[in-house]
C-alpha positions in Angstrom: 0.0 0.0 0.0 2.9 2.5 0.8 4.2 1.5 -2.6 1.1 2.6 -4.0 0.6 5.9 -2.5 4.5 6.8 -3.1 3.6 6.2 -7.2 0.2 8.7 -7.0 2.3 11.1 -5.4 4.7 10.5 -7.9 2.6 10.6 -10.7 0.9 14.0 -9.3 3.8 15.0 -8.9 5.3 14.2 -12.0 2.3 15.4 -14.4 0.6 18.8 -13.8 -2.2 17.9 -16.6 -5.4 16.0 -16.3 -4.3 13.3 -17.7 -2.7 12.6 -14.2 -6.1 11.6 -13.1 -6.4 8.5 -15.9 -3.0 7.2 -14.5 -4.4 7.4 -10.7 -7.4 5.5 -11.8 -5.4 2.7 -13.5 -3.4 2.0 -10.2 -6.2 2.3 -8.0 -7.6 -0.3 -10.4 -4.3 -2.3 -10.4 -4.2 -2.1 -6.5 -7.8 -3.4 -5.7 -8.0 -5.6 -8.5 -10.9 -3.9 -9.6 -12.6 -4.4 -13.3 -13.2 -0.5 -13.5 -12.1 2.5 -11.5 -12.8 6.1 -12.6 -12.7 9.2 -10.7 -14.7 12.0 -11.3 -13.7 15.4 -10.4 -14.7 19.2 -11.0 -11.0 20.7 -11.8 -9.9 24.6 -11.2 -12.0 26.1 -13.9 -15.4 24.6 -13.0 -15.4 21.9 -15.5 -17.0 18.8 -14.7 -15.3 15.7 -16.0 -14.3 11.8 -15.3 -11.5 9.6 -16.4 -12.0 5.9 -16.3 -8.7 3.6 -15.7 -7.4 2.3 -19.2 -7.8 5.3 -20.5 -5.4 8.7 -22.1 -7.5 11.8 -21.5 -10.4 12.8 -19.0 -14.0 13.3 -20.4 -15.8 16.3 -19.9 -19.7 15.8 -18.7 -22.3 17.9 -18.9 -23.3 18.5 -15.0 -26.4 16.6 -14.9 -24.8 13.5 -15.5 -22.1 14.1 -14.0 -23.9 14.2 -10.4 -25.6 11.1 -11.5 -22.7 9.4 -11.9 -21.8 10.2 -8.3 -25.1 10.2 -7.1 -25.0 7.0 -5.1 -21.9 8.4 -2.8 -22.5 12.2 -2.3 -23.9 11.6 0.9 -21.7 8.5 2.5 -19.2 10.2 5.2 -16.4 8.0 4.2 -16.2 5.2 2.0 -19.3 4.1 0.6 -20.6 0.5 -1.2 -23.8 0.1 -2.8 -24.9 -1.8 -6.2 -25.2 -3.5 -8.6 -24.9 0.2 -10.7 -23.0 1.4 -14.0 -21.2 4.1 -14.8 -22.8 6.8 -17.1 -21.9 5.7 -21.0 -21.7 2.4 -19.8 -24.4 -0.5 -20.6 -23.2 -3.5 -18.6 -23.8 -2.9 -14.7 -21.5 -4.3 -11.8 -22.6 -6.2 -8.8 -20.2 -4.5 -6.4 -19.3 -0.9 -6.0 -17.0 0.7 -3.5 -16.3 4.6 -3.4 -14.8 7.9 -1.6 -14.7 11.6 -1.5 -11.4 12.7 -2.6 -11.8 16.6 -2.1 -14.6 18.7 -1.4 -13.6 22.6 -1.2 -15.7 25.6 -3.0 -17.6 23.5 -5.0 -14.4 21.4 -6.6 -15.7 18.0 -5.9 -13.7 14.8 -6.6 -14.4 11.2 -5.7 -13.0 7.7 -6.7 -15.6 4.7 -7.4 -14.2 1.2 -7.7 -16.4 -1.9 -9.2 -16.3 -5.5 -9.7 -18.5 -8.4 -10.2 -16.5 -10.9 -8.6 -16.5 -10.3 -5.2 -17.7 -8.0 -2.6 -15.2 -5.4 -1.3 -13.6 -6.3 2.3 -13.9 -4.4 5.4 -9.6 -4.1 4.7 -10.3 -2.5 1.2 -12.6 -0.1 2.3 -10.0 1.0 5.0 -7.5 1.1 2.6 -9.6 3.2 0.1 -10.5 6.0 2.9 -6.2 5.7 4.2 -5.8 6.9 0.2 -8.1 8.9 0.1 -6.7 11.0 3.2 -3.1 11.3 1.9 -4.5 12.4 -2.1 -6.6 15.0 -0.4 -4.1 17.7 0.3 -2.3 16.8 -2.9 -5.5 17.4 -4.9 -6.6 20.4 -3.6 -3.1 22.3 -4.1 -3.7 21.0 -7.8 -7.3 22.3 -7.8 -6.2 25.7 -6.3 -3.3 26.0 -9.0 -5.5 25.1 -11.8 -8.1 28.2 -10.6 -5.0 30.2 -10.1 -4.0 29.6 -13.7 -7.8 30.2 -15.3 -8.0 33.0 -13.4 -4.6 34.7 -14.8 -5.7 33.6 -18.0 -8.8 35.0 -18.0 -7.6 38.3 -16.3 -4.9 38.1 -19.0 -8.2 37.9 -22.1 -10.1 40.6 -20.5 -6.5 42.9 -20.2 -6.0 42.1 -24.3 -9.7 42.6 -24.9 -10.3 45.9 -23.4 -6.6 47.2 -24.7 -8.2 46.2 -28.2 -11.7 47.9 -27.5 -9.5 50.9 -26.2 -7.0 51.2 -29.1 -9.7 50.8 -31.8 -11.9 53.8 -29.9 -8.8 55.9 -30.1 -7.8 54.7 -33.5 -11.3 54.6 -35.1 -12.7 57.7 -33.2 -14.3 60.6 -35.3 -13.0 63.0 -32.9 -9.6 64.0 -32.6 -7.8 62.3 -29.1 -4.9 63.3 -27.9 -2.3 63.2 -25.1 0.1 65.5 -24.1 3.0 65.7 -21.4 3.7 67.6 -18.6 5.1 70.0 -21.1 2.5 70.1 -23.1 4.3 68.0 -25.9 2.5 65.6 -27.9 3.1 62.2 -27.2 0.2 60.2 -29.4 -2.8 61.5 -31.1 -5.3 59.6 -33.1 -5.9 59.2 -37.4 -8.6 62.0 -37.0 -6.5 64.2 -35.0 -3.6 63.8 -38.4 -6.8 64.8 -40.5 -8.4 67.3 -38.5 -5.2 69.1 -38.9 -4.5 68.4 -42.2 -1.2 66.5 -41.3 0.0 62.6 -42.9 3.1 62.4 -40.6 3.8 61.5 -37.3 7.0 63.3 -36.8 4.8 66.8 -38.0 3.2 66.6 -34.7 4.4 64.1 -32.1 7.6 65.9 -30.3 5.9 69.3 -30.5 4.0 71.3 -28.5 0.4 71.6 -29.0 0.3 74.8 -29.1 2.1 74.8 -32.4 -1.5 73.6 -33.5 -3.5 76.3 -31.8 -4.1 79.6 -34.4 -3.7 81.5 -31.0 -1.2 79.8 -28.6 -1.8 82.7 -25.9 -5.6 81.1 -25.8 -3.9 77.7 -25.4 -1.7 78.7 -22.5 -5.3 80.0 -20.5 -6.7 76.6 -21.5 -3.7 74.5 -19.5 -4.4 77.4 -16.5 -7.6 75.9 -16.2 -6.2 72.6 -16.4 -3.6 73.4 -13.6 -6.1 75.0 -11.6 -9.3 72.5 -11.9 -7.5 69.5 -12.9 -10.2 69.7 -16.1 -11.7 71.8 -18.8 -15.5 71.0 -20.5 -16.4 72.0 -24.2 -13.5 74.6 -24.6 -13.4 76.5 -27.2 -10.6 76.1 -29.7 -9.1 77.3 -33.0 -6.4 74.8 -34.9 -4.3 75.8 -37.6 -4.2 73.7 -40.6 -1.1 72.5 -42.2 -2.8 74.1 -45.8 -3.4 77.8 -43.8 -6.6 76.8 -43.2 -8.6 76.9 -39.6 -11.0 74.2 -37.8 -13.5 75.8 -35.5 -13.6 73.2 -32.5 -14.5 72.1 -29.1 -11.7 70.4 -26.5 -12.3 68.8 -23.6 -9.5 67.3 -21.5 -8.4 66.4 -18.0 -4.8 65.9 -16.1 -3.1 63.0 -14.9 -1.4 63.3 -11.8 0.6 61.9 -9.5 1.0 61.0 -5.7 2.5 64.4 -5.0 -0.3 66.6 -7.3 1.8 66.9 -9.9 0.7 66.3 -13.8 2.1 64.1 -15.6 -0.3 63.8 -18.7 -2.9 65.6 -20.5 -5.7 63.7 -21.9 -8.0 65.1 -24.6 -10.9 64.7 -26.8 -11.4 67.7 -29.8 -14.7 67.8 -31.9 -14.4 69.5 -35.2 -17.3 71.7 -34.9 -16.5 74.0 -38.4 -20.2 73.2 -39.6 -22.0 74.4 -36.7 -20.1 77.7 -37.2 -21.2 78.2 -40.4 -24.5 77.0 -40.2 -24.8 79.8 -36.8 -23.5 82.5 -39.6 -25.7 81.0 -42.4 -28.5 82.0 -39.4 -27.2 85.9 -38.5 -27.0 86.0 -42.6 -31.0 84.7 -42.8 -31.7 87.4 -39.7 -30.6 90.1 -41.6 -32.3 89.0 -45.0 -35.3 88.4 -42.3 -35.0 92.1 -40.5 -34.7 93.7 -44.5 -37.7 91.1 -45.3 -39.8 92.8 -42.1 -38.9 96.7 -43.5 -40.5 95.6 -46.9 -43.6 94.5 -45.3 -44.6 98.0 -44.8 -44.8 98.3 -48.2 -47.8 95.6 -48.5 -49.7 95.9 -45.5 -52.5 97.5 -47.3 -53.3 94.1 -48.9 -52.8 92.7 -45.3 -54.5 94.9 -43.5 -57.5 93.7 -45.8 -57.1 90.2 -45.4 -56.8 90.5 -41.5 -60.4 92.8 -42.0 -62.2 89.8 -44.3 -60.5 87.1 -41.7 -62.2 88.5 -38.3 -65.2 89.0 -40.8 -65.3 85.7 -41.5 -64.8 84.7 -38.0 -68.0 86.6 -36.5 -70.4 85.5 -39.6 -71.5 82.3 -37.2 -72.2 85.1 -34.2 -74.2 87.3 -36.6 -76.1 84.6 -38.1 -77.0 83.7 -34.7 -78.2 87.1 -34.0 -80.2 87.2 -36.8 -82.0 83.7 -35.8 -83.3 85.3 -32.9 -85.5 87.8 -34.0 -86.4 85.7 -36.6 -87.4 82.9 -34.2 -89.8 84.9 -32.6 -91.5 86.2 -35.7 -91.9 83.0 -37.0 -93.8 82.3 -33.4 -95.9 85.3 -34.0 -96.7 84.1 -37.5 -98.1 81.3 -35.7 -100.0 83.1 -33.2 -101.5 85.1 -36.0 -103.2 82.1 -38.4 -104.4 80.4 -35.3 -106.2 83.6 -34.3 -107.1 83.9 -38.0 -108.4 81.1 -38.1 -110.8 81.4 -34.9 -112.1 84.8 -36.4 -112.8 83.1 -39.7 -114.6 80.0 -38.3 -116.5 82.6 -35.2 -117.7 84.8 -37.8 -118.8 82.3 -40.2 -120.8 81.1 -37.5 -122.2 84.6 -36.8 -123.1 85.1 -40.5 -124.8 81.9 -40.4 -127.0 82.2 -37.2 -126.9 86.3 -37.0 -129.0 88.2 -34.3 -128.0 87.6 -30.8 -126.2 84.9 -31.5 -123.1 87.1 -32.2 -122.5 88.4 -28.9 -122.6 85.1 -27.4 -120.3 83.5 -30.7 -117.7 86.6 -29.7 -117.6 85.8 -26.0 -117.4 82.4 -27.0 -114.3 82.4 -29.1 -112.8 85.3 -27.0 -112.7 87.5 -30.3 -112.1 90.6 -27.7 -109.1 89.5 -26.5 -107.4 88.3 -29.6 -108.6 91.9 -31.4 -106.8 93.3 -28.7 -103.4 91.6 -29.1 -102.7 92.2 -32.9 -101.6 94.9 -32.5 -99.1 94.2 -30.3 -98.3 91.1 -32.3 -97.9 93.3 -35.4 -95.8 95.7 -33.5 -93.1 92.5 -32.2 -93.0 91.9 -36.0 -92.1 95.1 -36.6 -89.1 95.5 -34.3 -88.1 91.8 -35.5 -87.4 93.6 -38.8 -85.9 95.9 -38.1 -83.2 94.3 -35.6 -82.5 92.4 -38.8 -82.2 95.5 -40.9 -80.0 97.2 -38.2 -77.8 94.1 -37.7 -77.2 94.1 -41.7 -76.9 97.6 -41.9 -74.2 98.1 -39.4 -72.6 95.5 -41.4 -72.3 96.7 -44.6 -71.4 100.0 -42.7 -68.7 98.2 -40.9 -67.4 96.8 -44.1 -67.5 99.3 -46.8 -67.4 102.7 -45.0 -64.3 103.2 -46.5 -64.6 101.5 -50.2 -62.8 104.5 -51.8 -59.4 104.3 -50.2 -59.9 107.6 -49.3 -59.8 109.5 -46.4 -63.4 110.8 -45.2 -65.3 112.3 -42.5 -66.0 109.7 -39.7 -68.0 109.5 -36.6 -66.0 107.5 -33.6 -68.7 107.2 -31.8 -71.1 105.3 -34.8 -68.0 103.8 -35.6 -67.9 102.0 -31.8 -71.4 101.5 -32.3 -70.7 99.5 -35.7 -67.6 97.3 -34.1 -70.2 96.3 -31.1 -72.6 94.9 -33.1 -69.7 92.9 -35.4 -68.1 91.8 -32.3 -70.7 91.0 -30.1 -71.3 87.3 -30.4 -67.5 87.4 -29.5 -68.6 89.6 -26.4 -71.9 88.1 -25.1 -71.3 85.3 -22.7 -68.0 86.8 -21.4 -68.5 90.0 -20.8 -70.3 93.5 -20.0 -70.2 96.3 -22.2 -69.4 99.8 -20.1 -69.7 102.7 -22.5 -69.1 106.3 -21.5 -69.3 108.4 -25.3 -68.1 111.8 -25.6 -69.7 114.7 -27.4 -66.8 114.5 -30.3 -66.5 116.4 -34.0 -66.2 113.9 -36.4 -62.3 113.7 -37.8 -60.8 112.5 -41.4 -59.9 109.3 -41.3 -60.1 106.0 -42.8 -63.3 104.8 -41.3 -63.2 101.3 -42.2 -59.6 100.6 -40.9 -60.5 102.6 -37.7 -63.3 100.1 -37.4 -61.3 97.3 -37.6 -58.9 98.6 -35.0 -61.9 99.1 -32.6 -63.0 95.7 -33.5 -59.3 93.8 -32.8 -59.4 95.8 -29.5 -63.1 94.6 -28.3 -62.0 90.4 -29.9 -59.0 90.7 -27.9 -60.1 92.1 -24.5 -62.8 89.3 -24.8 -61.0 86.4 -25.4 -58.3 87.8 -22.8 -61.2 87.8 -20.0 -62.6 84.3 -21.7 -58.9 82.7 -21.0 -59.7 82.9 -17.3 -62.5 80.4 -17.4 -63.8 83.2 -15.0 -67.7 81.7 -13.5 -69.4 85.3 -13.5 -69.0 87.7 -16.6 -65.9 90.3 -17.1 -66.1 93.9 -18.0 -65.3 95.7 -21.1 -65.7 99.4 -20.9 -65.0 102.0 -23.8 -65.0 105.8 -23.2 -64.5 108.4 -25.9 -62.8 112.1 -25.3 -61.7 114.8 -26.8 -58.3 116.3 -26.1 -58.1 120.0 -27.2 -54.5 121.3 -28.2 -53.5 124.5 -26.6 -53.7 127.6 -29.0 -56.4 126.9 -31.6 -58.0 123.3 -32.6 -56.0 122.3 -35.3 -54.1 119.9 -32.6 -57.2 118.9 -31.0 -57.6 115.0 -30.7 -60.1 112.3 -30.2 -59.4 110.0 -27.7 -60.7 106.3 -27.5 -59.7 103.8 -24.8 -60.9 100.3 -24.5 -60.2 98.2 -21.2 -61.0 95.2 -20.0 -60.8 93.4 -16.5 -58.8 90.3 -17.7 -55.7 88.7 -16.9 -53.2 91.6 -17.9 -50.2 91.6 -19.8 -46.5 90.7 -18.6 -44.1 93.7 -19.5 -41.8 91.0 -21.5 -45.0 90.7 -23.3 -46.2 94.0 -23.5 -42.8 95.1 -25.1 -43.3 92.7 -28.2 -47.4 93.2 -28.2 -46.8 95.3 -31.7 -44.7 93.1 -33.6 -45.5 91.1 -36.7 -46.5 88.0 -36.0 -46.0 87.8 -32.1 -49.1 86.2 -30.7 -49.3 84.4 -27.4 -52.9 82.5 -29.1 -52.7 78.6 -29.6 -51.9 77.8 -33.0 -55.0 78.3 -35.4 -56.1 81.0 -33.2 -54.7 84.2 -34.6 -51.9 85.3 -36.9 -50.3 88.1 -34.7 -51.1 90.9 -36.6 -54.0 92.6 -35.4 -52.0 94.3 -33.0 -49.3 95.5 -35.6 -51.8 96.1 -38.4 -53.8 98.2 -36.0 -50.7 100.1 -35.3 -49.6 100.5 -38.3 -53.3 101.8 -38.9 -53.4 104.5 -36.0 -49.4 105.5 -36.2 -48.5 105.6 -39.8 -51.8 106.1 -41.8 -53.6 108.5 -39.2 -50.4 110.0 -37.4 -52.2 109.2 -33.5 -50.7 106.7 -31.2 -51.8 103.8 -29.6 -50.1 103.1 -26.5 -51.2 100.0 -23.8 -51.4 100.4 -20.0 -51.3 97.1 -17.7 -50.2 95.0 -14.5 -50.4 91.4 -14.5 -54.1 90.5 -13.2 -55.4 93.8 -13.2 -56.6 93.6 -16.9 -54.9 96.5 -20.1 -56.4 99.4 -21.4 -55.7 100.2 -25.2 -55.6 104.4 -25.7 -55.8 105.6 -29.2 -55.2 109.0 -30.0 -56.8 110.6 -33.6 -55.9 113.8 -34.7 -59.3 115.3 -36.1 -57.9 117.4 -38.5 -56.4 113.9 -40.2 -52.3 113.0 -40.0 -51.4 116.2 -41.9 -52.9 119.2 -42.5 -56.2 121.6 -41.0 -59.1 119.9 -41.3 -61.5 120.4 -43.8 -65.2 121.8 -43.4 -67.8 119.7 -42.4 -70.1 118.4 -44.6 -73.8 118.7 -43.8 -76.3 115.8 -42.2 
């Protein structure tokens, strides 16, 4: 037996591979005189095999059948006997088994199973077995621990190579220039991109030397390593590189130090991004503002045409309110119609009867039918008619009034007041369910003007400061009041001006807002709502055309007040004579 142990130590000894473990399991076979002996074993990296005596090389298991094949011993403390039983692979099963746990540490299990069919195995054998067993132990797991040391240098070792490949092809195959740079601020290594960012092919043209030989301003270059002294970093810096061909790249750098234990740098490492394009697409822009800001000076020159278009757009918008208005009065005549032929009818059909029976019979036919008290309400019936009409005629005349007061282009004598008058009645479907009209009208002298345009300013005033108050989802009505002055000049009244100012109780207007209220196409409305130039039109109207002013006064949540200012004589000259009623 002690020659048999001294030749597995030897052979562990001698062989570091796992073929080591077929030669163990031939001995053990030779020493027992066993038929079979294998010994199955998990090695350093987790692989589960077995080797069977007779045999070169282990075979590797998958781990399912591996713990079946040492199912049957797992759980003995020692050695263990059990059959008949067969090894996996293995048709033909033996009558006599006999096995033991080898090694048993962090999951790196390794037992030895014996069979024969001869025999059964002595109470000596089994003795012997576990005395074996106890000296391979220690033998097997420095082997184990070896093995595990090995995989695990190795497969530090792959992950090393694999991240310095991953790391060398993002530096080489990088779209950004990388860099890095010595204490000195020498180049030691830069990247492809970096070569054709700066328009240089060799390496000698820009390792060795100092970056700043790159830089189209090296004094900027020295501020950017200040920061990198200073903060140890520096984020999207700004950075102009000269070209080897004279030509410049517009770019971004940002880099970081490498120091040592003492503080000291000892490398600078950067990333550039060429960012040439964004530059000129931000000039293309300041080039399309300009062409924009001489585009917005030449729409002065049609806002006639839009001015028009805005007029025929709010018309269209309010056609749904005044057909509505019209529906009313119409409603009710259409109920009076009715009320008439059914009184009709009772007169016919009481004084047919009348006719028919005559004498006395009449006064009792009239009290009968109530003839008194229908007589009595035509009239009255006749007279609801009456205003129905002429609510419609109104509605429609202050509509074509609105509309085509000034169909000549030219300026004309125009009532403020009637004008007012006229925008209300446009407006007020717009008005009706969100607010109260407050009017206080002056006594004024009616000016030269362009009454239609002055209409439509009115009317963009009144639309706004209703949908301004409608915004607040407010439970109880707003209030919309419009007053009308006149303002003489001192020294005669060819200064004197009319005065018109429309406020409303709504939300106010933010002085950001109130600074850009004028321009073309600024609206705060959702999209669909409005174009943004009612506001400019009408000041365009009142400022340029008429020579008044139209100024805004408001707080947030105290609701704006619109003033415009008309010169009665017109923007230029004394004002003509008044024509006759």
């Amino acid at each position: 037996m002690i020659e048999t142990v001294a030749e597995l130590c030897r052979i562990f000894a001698q062989d570091a591979t796992e073929k080591a473990y077929a030669q163990v399991a031939g001995v053990l076979k030779r020493f027992f005189e066993a038929e079979t002996a294998a010994l199955f074993y998990v090695n350093g990296r987790k692989e589960f095999s077995f080797c069977l005596a007779g045999t070169e090389f282990p075979i590797g298991l998958p781990e399912a059948r591996w713990r079946e094949g040492v199912g049957p011993v797992r759980s003995a403390p020692e050695v263990s006997r059990f059959g008949p039983w067969t090894l996996p692979g293995f048709e033909s099963p033996l009558e006599h088994w006999m096995s033991s746990e080898l090694h048993a540490a962090e999951g790196h299990l390794s037992f030895v199973l014996l069979g024969r069919s001869a025999r059964t195995w002595a109470a000596g054998e089994g003795s012997a077995l576990s005395s074996i067993a106890r000296t391979l132990t220690p033998i097997i797991d420095v082997r184990i621990e070896r093995e595990r040391e090995e995989f695990v240098r190795r497969q530090v070792e792959k992950n090393l190579a694999e991240s310095e490949r991953r790391l060398r092809a993002f530096f080489e195959d990088s779209r950004d220039m990388i860099y890095t740079a010595n204490a000195e601020d020498v180049v030691t290594s830069m990247n492809a991109a970096g070569f054709a960012l700066t328009g240089r092919s060799e390496r000698h043209e820009i390792l060795g030397h100092p970056f700043s030989d790159l830089a189209l301003n090296p004094e900027d270059r020295e501020h950017f390593l200040g920061r990198i002294r200073s903060e140890g970093f520096a984020s999207d810096y700004e950075i102009v590189l000269r070209r080897k061909d004279g030509g410049t790249v517009f770019a971004l750098e940002t880099a970081h130090a490498l120091k040592d234990a003492e503080g000291r740098i000892v490398e600078v490492q950067g990333i550039i991004k060429d960012i040439s394009e964004r530059i000129m697409s931000e000039r293309e822009l300041w080039k399309a503002n300009l062409e924009l800001a001489e585009a917005n000076r030449k729409l002065q020159q049609t806002q006639m045409i839009m001015i028009q278009h805005e007029k025929l757009a709010s018309i269209g918008q309010l056609a749904a309110g005044i057909a509505h208005e019209i529906n009313n009065p119409v409603g009710f005549l259409k109920s009076n119609n009715s009320f008439l032929e059914r009184a009709a009818g009772k007169v016919v059909q009481a004084w047919g009867e009348a006719k028919a029976a005559a004498g006395p019979l009449v006064a009792e036919i009239e009290e009968k039918y109530d003839l008194a008290y229908t007589f009595s309400q035509l009239d009255s019936l006749f007279a609801g008619s009456n205003d129905g009409f002429s609510r419609i005629t109104s509605i429609v005349s202050n509509l074509k009034r609105f509309s085509y007061i000034d169909a000549s282009g030219q300026f004309d004598f125009y009532d403020v007041n009637a004008g007012i008058e006229n925008s209300l009645v446009v407006a007020w479907n717009e008005i009706k369910y969100v607010a109260e009209i407050r009017k206080s009208l002056g006594e004024l002298p009616k000016i030269k003007a362009l009454g239609g345009e002055i209409n439509q300013v009115i009317l963009n005033l009144l639309v706004n400061a209703a949908q301004a108050i409608e915004s607040q989802k407010r439970p109880e009505k707003g209030l919309i009041e419009i007053a009308t002055s006149l303002r003489r000049a001192e020294g005669g009244a060819g200064g004197d001006r009319v005065v018109i100012e429309i406020g409303d109780d709504g939300p106010g207007i933010p002085e950001p807002i109130r600074l850009r209220i004028f321009d073309p196409f600024f609206t705060t409305k959702e999209p669909g709502k409005g174009t943004g130039l009612g506001l400019s039109i009408s000041y365009d109207i009142v400022v340029s055309k008429h020579g008044g002013s139209l100024t805004v006064e408001s707080s947030p949540g105290e609701g704006a007040t619109f003033v415009i200012e008309l010169p009665v004589a017109g923007p230029s000259g004394p004002r003509a004579a008044e024509p006759g009623p």
